[in-house]
C-alpha positions as CSV (number, residue, x, y, z in Angstrom):
1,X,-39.4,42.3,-38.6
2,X,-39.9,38.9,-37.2
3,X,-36.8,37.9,-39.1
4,X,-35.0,40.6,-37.4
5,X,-36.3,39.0,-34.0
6,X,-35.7,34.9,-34.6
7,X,-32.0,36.5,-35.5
8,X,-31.6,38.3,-32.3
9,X,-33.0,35.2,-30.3
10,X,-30.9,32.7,-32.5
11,X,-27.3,34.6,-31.6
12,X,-28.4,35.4,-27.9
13,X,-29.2,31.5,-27.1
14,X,-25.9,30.6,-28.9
15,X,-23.7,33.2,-26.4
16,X,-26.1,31.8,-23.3
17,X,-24.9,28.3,-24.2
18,X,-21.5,28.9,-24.9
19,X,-21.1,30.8,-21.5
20,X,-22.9,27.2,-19.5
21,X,-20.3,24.8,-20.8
22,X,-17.6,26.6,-20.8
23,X,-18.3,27.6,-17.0
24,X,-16.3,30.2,-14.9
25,X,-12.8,30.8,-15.8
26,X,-10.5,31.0,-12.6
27,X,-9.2,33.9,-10.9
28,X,-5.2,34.5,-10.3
29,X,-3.6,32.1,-8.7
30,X,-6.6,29.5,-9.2
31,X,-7.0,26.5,-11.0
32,X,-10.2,25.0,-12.0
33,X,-11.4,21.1,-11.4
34,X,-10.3,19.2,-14.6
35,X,-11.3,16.2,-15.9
36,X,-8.4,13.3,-16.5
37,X,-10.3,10.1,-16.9
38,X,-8.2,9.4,-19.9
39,X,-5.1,8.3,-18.0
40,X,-6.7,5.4,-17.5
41,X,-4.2,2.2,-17.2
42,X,-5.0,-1.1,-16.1
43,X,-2.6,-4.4,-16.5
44,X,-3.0,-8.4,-15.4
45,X,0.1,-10.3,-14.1
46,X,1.5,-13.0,-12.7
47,X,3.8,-13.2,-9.3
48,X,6.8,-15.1,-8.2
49,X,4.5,-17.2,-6.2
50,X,2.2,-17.9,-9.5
51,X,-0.4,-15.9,-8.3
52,X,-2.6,-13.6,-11.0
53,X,-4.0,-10.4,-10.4
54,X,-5.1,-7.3,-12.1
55,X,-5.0,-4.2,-11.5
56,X,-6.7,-0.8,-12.6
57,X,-5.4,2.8,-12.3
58,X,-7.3,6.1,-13.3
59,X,-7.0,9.7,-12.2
60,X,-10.3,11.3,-12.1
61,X,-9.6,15.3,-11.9
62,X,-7.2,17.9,-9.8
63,X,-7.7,20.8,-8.3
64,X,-5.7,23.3,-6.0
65,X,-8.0,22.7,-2.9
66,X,-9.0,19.6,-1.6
67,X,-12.7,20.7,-0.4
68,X,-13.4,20.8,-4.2
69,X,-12.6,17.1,-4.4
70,X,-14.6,16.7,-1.1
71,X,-11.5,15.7,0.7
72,X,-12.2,17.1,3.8
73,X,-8.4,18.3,3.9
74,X,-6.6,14.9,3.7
75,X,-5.0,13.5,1.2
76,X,-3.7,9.5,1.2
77,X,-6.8,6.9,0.6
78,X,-9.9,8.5,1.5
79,X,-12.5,5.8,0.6
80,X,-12.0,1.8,-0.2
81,X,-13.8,-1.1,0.3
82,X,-13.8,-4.9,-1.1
83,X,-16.5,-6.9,-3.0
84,X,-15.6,-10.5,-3.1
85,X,-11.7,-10.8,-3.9
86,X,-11.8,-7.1,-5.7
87,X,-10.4,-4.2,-3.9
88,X,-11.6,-0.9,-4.5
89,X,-10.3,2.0,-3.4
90,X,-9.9,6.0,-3.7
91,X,-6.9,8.5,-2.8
92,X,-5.5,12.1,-3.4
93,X,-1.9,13.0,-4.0
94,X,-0.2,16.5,-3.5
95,X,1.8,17.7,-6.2
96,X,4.1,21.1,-5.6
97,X,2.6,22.2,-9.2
98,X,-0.5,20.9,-11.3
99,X,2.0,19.2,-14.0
100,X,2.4,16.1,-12.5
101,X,1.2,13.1,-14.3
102,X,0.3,9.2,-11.7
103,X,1.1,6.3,-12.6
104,X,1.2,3.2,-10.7
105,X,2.9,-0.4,-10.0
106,X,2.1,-3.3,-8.3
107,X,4.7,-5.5,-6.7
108,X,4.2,-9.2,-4.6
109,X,6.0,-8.9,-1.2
110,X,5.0,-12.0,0.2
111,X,2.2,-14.9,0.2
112,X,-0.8,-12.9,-0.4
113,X,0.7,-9.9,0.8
114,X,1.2,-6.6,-2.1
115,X,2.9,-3.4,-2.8
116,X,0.7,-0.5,-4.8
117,X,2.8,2.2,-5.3
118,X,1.3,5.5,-7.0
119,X,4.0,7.4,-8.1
120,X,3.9,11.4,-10.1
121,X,6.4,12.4,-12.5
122,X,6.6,16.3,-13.3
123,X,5.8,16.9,-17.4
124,X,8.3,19.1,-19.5
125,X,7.4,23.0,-19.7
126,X,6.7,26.0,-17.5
127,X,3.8,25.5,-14.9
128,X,1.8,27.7,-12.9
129,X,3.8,27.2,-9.3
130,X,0.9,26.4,-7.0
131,X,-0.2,23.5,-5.0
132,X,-2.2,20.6,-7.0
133,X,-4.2,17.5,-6.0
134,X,-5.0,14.7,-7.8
135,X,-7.8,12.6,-7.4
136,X,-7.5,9.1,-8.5
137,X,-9.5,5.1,-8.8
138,X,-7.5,2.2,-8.3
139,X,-8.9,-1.3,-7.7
140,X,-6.9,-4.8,-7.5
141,X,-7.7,-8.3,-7.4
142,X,-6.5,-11.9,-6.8
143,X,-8.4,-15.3,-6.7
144,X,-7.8,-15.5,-2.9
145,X,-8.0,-13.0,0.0
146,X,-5.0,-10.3,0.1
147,X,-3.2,-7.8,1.9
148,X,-2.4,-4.4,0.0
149,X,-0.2,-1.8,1.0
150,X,-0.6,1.1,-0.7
151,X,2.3,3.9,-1.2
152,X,2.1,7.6,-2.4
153,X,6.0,7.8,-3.5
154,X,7.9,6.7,-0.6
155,X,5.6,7.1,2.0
156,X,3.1,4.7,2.6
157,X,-0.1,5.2,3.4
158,X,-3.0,2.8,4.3
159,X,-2.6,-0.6,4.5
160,X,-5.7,-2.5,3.5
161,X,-6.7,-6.2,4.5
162,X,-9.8,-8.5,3.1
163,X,-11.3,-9.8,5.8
164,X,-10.6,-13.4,5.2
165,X,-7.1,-12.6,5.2
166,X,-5.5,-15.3,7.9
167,X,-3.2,-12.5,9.3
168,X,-2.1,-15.5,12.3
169,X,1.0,-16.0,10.6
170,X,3.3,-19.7,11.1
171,X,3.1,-21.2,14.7
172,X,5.8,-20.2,16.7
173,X,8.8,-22.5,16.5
174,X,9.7,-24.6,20.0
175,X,12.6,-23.3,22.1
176,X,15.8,-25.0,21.8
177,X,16.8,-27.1,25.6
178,X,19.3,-24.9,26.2
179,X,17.4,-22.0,26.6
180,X,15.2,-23.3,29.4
181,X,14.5,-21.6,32.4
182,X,18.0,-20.6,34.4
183,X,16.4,-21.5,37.8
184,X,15.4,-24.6,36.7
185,X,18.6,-25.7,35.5
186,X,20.6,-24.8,38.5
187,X,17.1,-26.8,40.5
188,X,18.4,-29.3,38.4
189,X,22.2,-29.3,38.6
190,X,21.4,-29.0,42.4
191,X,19.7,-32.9,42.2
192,X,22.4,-33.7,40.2
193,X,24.8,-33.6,43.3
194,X,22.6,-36.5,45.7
195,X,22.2,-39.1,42.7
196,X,23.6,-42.0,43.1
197,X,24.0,-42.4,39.1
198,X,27.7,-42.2,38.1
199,X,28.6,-39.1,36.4
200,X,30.3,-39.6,33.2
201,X,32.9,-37.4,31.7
202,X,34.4,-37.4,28.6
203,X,38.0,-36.1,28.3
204,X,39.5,-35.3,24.8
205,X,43.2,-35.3,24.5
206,X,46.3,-36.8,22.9
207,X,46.1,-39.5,25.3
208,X,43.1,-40.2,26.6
209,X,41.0,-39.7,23.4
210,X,37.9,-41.5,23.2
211,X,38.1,-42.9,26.6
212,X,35.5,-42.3,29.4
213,X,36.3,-42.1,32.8
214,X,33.4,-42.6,35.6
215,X,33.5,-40.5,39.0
216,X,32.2,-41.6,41.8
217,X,29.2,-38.9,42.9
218,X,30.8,-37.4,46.4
């Protein structure tokens, strides 16, 4: 009898177990949070300007609604923050089906200044045709303070600075003399006529090249 009972307690526990981790299964037109932390991808490399970073890419799970990635309906980078010369940041991008792989690429626009463009590529094979969001970890860093702009596809969407970022570009270059001020040139011009300084004008022609000819001020 008790061998009877440790049996029936045995297979019951197994069934209770099985039915934890394998959790809920969604209803139609549902899709359940899944976990992709293996498409994980990070790279180091060098700019045109000689500048090293590194950068690290990895999408953390999808699901069809963007309260179960605690979103609060918005999608683009929701969350970043730097810690010394490291960028960290978090974002979500909308896929028209859930199979859609991210990758990502890094590109040096300017003097401190960075492109990160996360880009999805649709995978072979039928799909369930419903709306999917991916949730995804990046982080980049440089040995000096940076500006990152980062893109979902073509679009960009958050622009994110270190704070010791000198963002006062070069110093303005000096006007040319011949764009000052019209008044002051005709003020000028106007002087011009009651000095008793000779004017001098220089004629160029067949004949009188290279000569100068004075004019008495009238």
């Amino acid at each position: 009898m008790k061998r009877i009972i440790l049996t029936s307690a045995l297979i019951l526990f197994v069934f209770s177990a099985s039915s934890v981790v394998g959790g809920p299964e969604p209803g139609e037109g549902e899709m359940a949070i899944t976990n992709e932390g293996s498409s994980a991808s990070g790279s180091t490399a060098v700019g045109p300007n000689g500048t090293s970073y590194s950068t690290f890419f990895s999408v953390v799970n999808r699901s069809s609604t963007l309260s179960e990635l605690g979103a609060n309906n918005m999608t683009g980078v929701i969350d970043s923050g730097f810690e010394e010369d490291k960028l960290s940041f978090t974002g979500i991008v909308e896929t028209p089906t859930p199979c859609y792989s991210l990758n990502h690429s890094v590109t040096e626009v300017g003097d401190g200044e960075y492109q990160f463009q996360v880009n999805s590529e649709e995978e072979n094979g039928t799909c369930t045709q419903v709306l999917a969001y991916h949730k995804y970890n990046a982080s980049f860093q440089t040995d000096s303070p940076s500006k990152v702009e980062v893109f979902h596809g073509n679009n960009s969407t958050e622009t994110l600075t270190h704070p010791d970022y000198d963002t006062s570009g070069p110093d303005p270059k000096p006007q040319p003399e011949n764009n000052k001020n019209p008044i002051s040139a005709f003020i000028n011009w106007f002087k011009g006529l009651f000095s008793n300084e000779p004017e001098q004008v220089t004629y160029q022609g067949d004949e009188l090249e290279g000569h100068k000819i004075e004019v008495e001020p009238k």
